[in-house]
C-alpha positions in Angstrom: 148.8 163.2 125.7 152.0 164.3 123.9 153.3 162.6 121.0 156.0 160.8 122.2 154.3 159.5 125.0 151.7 157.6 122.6 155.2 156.4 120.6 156.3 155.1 124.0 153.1 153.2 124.4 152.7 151.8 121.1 156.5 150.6 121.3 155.5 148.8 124.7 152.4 147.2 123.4 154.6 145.8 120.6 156.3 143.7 122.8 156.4 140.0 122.4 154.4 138.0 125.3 157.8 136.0 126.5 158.8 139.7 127.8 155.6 140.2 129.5 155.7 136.5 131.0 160.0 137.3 132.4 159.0 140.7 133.5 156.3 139.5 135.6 158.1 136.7 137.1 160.4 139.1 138.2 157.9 141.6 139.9 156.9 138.8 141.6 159.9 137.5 142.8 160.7 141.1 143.9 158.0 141.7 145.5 158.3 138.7 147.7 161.5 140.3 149.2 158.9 142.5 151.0 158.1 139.5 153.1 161.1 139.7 155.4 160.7 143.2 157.3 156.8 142.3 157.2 157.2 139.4 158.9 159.6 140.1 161.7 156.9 142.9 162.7 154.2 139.8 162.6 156.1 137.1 164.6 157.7 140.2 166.8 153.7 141.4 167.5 153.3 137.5 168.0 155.0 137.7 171.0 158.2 135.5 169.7 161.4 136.6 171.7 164.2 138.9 169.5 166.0 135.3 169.0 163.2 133.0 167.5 162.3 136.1 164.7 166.5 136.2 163.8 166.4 132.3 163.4 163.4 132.3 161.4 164.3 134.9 159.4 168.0 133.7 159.0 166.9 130.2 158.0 164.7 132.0 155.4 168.0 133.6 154.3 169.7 130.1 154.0 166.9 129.0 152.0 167.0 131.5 149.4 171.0 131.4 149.4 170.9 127.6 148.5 167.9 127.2 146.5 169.8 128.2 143.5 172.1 125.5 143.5 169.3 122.9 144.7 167.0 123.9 141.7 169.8 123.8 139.7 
């Protein structure tokens, strides 16, 4: 492994936790995003009509739009 590489990882290892904890969070919260196209195939296979997947997936959209000000 070359040198800087084993700087690099001894730099990200020295990290406090609290980074660790935000940066996770955040994968997560990412990765949830992938729901969306995922489940307009699932509902879509499901036999719901073009209309029922928009709605569900537009109230979905409201959710996420308005939950910021909810939560406060």
């Amino acid at each position: 492994m070359p040198n800087f590489l084993k700087e690099l990882w001894a730099d990200i290892h020295q990290l406090p936790r609290v980074f660790w904890v935000i940066t996770g969070g955040q994968f997560i919260n990412r990765f949830g995003s992938f729901v969306f196209p995922f489940l307009a195939l699932f509902l879509s296979q499901r036999g719901f009509t073009f209309s029922t997947v928009t709605l569900v997936l537009g109230a979905m959209a409201v959710g996420q739009m308005l939950s910021p000000f909810v939560d406060g």
